[in-house]
C-alpha positions, 0 to 999 in steps of 0.5 A: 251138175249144180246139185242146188249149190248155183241156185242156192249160192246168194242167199243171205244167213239169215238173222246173223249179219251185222252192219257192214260198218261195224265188221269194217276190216273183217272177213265174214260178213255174217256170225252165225250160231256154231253147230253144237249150240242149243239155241240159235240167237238172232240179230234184229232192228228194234229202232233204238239203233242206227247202223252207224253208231255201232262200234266196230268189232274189237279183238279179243284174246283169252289167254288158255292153259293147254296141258299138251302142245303137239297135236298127231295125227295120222291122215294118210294124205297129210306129209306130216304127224304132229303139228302145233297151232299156238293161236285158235281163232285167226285175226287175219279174217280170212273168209274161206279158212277151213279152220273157222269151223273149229270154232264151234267146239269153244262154244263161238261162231265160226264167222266173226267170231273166229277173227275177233274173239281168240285164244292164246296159249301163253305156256307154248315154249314150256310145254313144247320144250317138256314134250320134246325132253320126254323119254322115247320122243323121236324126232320128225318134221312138226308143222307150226300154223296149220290151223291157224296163222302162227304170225297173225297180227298178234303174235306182235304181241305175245311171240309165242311163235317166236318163244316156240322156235327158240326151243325147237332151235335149241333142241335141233329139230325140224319144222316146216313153217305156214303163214300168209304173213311178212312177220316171218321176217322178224325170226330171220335171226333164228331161222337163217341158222336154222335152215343152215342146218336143214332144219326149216322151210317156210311155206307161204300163201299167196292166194291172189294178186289182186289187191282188191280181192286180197282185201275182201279175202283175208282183210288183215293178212297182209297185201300180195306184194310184201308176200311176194317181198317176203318170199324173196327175202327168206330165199335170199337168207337161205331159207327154202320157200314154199309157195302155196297157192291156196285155196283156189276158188272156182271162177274167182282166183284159178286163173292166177295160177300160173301168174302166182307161181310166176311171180313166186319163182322169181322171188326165189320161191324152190317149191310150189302147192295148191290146194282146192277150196274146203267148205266144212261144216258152217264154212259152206254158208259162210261163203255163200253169204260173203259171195252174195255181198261182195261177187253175187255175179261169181256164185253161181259159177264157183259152186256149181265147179266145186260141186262138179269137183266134190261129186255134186256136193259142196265138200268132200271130206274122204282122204285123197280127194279133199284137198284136190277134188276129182273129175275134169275141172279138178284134173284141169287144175292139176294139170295147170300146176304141173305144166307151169312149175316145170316151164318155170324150173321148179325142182321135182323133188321136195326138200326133206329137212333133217331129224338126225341132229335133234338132241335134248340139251343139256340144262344149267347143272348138268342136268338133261330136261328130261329129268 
């Protein structure tokens, strides 16, 4: 069952690639117009330019004033219900990012422009610390990155993830941490203390091992082997690890499974995940087009196993299939998952971290944040 997904795998988006010099470093290889958009721009060659005077791509940061920022929700197959993204767009350049889509409603492509034109929230820490003090907030687990990498590249910069812990420290509530970056390191001095309390567990992504492939990937995230050094690293302080081992692609990185959950137990790694690839919206042609420049001898192979795992379609988005996939090829995976984590000593059970300690401090004067 192809259901056109082979056949259709390595054409090109049409209109929307830029020079490959001038996207070196990035992850899409083409910008194409988001969805909501009312007219479709189109890049063409006058003669005036040569590809190798364009400039590269610059990153962009536009600083926005949210009025809230937790997100709920209330998705029966997601373990969490309220979570914080304090970046949209991620520099990281990750091509398969099911986030990338999300783009669109800022009116910008969910291709290049995802990784080059971003959005911060300066005020993250105040909003966090007046949402948190409001009367009747009852304390559950809030997942920080799920969208979008809490410690990409420029959060060297603004620390909004770091300023967003230092709250959630303060007022002792749970969160569960996900990045694909060594970043995570540099907080180490509040998330020791923090685990410690059974406050926090970090879950990081190693999707490959592969240098080569890691690079075409997730060109700004970094390498596999300081992930794996990252993960030992947290273990040793006393932070729980969850390795993630997402997204596996058919045919390109599903079999490192076991060799990621290897590798990652041996670094101190307690739990393990895997999720299979997303393609939403705009995300299906992007992949396609990045698998023709960089794996067109892949394509066929990756869609017509993902479309064999969708129910012959690119993407299924019901709850309790969209994340796993169903049939013999999404049953294999699973199946390859629970046999390795249990040969490798992984624990059954996942660690639930504490809401019984949240407690709004008490402010300079005697005065509750609340008030």
């Amino acid at each position: 069952m192809d259901s056109g997904c082979g056949r259709e795998a390595g054409r090109r988006l049409a209109g929307s690639t830029p020079a490959a010099e001038s996207r070196r470093g990035r992850g899409a290889t083409a910008n194409p117009t988001g969805r909501f958009e009312a007219a479709e721009r189109e890049a063409f060659a006058d003669g005036w330019d040569r590809d190798d005077d364009l400039p590269p791509l610059r990153t962009e940061v536009t600083l926005e004033r949210a009025r809230t920022l937790i997100t709920r929700n209330d998705s029966p197959d997601i373990g969490f219900d309220r979570s914080i993204n304090p970046y949209r767009g991620c520099e990281h350049g990750c091509v398969y990012c099911f986030a990338r889509p999300n783009h669109a409603y800022a009116g910008l492509s969910p291709g290049l422009d995802f990784e080059t034109k971003l959005f911060a929230k300066p005020d993250a820490a105040s909003l966090l610390e007046r949402e948190l003090s409001a009367r009747g907030y009852e304390a559950r687990t809030i997942a920080l990155g799920t969208a979008t990498d809490p410690y990409q590249p420029i959060e060297r910069r603004y620390r909004l993830t770091r300023q967003i812990l230092e709250v959630l420290a303060r007022f002792r509530h749970p969160v569960g941490l996900v990045t694909k970056s060594d970043l995570v390191l540099r907080d180490l001095d509040i998330l020791a203390p923090m685990a410690a309390q059974g406050l926090v567990k970090v879950a990081l992504s190693v999707t490959t091992l592969d240098p080569g492939l890691a690079r075409r990937m997730e060109p700004r995230a970094p390498r596999p082997e300081k992930r794996l050094a990252a993960i030992r690293a947290l273990a040793e302080a006393g932070v729980p690890v969850m390795v993630l081992v997402a997204p596996l692609i058919p045919g390109l990185n599903d079999h490192e499974i076991e060799a990621v959950l290897a590798r990652a137990r041996e670094a101190g790694a307690r739990e393990a995940g895997g999720v299979l690839l997303r393609l939403p919206h705009e995300l299906a042609d992007l992949m396609r087009d990045w698998f023709s420049e960089h794996y067109p001898d892949r394509a066929a192979r990756t869609f017509s196993l993902l479309a064999q795992a969708r129910g012959g379609k690119v993407y299924d988005a019901a709850y309790g299939r969209r994340f796993t996939g169903t049939g013999p090829y999404a049953d294999l995976l699973d199946q390859r998952m629970r046999v390795a984590m249990t040969r490798l000593g992984y624990p059954p059970e996942r660690l639930r971290l504490r809401a019984d300690l949240f407690r709004v401090p008490v402010r300079a004067g005697g005065q509750y944040s609340l008030f």
